[in-house]
OpenMM code with the backbone's topology and positions (N, CA, C; nanometers):
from openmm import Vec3, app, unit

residues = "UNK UNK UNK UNK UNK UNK UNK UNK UNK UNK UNK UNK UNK UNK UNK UNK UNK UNK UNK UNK UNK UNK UNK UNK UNK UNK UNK UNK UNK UNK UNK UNK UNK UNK UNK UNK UNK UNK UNK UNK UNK UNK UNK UNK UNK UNK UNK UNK UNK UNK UNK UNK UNK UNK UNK UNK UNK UNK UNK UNK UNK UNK UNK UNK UNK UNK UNK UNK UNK UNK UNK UNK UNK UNK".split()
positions = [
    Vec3(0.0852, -0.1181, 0.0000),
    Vec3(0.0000, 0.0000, 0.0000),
    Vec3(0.0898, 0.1244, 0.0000),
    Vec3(0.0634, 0.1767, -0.0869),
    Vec3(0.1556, 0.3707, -0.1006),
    Vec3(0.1001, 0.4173, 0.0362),
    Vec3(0.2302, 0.5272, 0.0738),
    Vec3(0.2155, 0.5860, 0.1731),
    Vec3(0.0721, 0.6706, 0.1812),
    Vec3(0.0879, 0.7102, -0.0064),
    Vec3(-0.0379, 0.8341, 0.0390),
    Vec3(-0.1639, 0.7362, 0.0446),
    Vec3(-0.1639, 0.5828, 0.0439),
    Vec3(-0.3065, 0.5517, 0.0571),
    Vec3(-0.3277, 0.5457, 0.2275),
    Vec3(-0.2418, 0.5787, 0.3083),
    Vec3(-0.2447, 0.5684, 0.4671),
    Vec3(-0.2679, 0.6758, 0.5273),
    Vec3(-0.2138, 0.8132, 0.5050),
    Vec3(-0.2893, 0.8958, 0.5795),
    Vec3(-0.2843, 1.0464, 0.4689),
    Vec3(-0.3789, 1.1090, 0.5035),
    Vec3(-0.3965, 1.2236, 0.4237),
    Vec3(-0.4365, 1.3102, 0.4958),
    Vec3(-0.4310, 1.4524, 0.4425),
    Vec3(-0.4947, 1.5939, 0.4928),
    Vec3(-0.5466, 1.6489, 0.4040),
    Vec3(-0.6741, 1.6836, 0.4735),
    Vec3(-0.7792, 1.7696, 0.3992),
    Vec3(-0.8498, 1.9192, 0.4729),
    Vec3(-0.8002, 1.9938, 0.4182),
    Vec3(-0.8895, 2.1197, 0.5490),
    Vec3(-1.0293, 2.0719, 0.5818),
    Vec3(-1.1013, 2.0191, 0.4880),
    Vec3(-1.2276, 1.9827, 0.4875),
    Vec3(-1.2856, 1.8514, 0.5718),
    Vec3(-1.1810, 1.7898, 0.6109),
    Vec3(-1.1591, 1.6579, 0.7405),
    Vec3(-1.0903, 1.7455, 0.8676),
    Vec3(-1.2017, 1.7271, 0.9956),
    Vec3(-1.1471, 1.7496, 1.0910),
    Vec3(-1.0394, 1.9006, 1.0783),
    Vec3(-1.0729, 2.0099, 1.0065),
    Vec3(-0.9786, 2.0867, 1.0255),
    Vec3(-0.8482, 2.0587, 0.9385),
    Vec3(-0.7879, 1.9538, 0.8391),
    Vec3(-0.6980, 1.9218, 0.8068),
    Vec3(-0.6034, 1.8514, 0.8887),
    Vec3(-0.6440, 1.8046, 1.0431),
    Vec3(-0.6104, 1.6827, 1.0818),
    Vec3(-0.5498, 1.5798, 1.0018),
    Vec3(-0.4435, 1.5462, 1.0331),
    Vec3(-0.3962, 1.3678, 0.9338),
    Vec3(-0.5105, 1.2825, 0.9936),
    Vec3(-0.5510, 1.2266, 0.8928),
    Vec3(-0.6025, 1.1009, 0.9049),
    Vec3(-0.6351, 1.0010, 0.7969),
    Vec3(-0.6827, 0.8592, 0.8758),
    Vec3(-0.6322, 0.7612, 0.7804),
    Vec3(-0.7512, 0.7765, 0.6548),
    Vec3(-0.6759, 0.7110, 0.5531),
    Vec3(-0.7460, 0.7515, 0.4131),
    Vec3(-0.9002, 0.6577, 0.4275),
    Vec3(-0.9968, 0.7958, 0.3850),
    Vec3(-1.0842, 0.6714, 0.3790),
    Vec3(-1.2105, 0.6676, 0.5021),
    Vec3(-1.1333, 0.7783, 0.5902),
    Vec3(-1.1966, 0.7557, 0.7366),
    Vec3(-1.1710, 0.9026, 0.7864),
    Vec3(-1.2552, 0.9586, 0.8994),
    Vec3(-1.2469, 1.0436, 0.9652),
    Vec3(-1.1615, 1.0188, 1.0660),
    Vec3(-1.0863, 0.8929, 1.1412),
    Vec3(-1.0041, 0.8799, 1.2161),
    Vec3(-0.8691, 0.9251, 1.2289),
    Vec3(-0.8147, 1.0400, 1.2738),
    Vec3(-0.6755, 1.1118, 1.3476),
    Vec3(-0.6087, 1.0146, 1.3551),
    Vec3(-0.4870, 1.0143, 1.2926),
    Vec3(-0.3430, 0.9465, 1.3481),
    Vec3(-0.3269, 0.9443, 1.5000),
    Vec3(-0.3767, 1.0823, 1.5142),
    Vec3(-0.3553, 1.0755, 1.6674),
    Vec3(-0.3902, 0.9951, 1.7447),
    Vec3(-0.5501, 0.9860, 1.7346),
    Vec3(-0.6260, 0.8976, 1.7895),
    Vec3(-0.5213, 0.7233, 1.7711),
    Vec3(-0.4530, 0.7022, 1.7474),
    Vec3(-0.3695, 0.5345, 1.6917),
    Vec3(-0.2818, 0.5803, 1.8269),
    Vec3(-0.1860, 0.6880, 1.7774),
    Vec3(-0.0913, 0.7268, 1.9327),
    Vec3(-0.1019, 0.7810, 2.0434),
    Vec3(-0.2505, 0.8223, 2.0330),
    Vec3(-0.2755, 0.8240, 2.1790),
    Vec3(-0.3536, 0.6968, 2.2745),
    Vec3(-0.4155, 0.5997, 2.1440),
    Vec3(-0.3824, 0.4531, 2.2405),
    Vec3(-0.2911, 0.3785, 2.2840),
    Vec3(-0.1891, 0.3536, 2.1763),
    Vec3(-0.0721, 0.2907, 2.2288),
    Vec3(-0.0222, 0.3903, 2.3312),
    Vec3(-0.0183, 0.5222, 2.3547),
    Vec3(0.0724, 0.5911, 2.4623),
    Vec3(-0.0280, 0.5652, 2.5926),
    Vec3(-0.1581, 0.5389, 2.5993),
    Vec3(-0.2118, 0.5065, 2.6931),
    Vec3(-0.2270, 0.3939, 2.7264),
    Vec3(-0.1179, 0.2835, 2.6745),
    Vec3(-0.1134, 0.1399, 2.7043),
    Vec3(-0.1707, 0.0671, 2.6343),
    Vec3(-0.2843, 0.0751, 2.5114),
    Vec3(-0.3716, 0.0467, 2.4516),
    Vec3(-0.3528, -0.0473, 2.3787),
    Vec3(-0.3642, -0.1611, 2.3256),
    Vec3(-0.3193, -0.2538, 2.1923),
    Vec3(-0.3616, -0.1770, 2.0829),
    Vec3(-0.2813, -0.2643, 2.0155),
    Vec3(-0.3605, -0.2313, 1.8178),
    Vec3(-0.4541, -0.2667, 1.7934),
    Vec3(-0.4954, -0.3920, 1.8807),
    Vec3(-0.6138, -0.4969, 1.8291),
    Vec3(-0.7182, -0.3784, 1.9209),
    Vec3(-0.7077, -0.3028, 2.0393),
    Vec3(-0.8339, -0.2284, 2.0921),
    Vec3(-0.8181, -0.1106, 2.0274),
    Vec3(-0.7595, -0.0817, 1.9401),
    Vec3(-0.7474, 0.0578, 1.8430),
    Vec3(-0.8613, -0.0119, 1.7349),
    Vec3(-0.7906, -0.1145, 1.6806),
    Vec3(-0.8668, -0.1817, 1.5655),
    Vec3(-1.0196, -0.1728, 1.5440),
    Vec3(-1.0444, -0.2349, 1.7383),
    Vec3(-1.2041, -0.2371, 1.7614),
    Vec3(-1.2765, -0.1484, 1.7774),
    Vec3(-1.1868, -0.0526, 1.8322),
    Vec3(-1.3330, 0.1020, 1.8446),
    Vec3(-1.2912, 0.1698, 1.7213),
    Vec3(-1.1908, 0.1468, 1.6143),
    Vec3(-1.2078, 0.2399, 1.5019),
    Vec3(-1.1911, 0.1700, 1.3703),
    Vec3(-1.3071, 0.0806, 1.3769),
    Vec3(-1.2941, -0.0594, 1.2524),
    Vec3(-1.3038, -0.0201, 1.1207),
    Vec3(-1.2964, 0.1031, 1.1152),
    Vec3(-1.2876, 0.1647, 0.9328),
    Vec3(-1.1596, 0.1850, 0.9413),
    Vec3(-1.0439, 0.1953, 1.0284),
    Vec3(-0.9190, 0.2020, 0.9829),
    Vec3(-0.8562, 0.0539, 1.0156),
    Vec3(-0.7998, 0.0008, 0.8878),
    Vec3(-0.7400, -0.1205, 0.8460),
    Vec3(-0.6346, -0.1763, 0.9294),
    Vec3(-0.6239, -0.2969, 0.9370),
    Vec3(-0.4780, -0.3010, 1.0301),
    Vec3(-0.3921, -0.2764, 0.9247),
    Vec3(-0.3847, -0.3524, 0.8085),
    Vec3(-0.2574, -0.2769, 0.7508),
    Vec3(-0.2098, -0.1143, 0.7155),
    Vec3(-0.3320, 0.0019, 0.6937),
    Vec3(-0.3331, 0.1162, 0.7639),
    Vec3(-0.2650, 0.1249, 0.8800),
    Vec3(-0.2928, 0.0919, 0.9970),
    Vec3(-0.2352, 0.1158, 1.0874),
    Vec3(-0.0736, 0.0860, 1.1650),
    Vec3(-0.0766, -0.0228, 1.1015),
    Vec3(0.0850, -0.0994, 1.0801),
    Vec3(0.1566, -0.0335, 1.0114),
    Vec3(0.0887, 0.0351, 0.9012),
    Vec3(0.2191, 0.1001, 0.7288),
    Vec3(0.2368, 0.2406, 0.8081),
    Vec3(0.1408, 0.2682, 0.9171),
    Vec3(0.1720, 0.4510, 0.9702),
    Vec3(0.2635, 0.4078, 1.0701),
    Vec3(0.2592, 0.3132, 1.1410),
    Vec3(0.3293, 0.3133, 1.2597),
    Vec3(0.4547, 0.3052, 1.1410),
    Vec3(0.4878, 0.2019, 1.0815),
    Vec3(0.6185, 0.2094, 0.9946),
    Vec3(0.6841, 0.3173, 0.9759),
    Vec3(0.5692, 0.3724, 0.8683),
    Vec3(0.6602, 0.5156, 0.8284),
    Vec3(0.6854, 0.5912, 0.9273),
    Vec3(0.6215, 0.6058, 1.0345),
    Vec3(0.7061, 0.6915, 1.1434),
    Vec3(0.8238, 0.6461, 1.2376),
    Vec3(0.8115, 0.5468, 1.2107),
    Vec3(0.9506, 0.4782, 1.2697),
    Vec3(1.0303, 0.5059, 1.1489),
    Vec3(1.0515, 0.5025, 1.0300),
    Vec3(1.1248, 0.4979, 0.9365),
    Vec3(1.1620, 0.6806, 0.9543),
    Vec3(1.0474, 0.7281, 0.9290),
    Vec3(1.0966, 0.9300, 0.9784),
    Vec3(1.2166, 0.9531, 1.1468),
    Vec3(1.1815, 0.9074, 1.1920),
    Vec3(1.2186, 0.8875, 1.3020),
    Vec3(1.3566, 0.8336, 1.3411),
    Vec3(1.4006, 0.7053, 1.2388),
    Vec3(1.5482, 0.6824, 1.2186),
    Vec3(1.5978, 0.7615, 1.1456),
    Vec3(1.5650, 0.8180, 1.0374),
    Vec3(1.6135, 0.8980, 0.9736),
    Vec3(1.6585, 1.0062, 1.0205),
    Vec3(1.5733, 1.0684, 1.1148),
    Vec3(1.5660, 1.1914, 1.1711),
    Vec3(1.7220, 1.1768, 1.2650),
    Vec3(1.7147, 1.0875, 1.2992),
    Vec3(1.8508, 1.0512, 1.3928),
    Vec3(1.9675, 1.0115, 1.3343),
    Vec3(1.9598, 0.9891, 1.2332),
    Vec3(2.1069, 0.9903, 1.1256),
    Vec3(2.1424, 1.0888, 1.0980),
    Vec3(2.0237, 1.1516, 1.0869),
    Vec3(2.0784, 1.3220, 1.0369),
    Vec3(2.1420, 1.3596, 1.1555),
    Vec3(2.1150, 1.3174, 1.2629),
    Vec3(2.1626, 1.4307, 1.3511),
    Vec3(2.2727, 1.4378, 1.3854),
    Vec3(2.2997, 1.3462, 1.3484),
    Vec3(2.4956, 1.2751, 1.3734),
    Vec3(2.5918, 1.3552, 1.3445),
] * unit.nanometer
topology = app.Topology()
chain = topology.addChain("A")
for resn in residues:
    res = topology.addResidue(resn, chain)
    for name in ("N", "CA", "C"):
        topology.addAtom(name, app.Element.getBySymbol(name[0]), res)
């Protein structure tokens, strides 16, 4: 799945909030379960229009931004 099929911005969604394609659901809303201890599988269940593989390919790419970000800094 292309990155841009995982999350997008629209002024017209939520203010231009990221969220996953397809759905009114905030990225945020994904990291503020896991930061509140949350599984993927209880993310999955209260927001069943966003895909697990959606949710797996965002966590990716931000881990992938995120190493990157730290190579640079070297």
């Amino acid at each position: 799945m292309p990155r841009t099929d995982i999350i997008h911005s629209d002024p017209d969604i939520l203010g231009g909030k990221p969220v996953f394609v397809g759905t009114r659901v905030p990225l945020q809303a994904l990291l503020d379960y896991l930061e509140g201890g949350h599984t993927l599988n209880e993310f999955l269940a209260d927001f069943p229009s966003v895909s697990r593989d959606q949710a797996i390919r965002a966590l990716e790419h931000g881990t992938e931004l995120l190493v990157a970000a730290a190579r640079s800094d070297r």
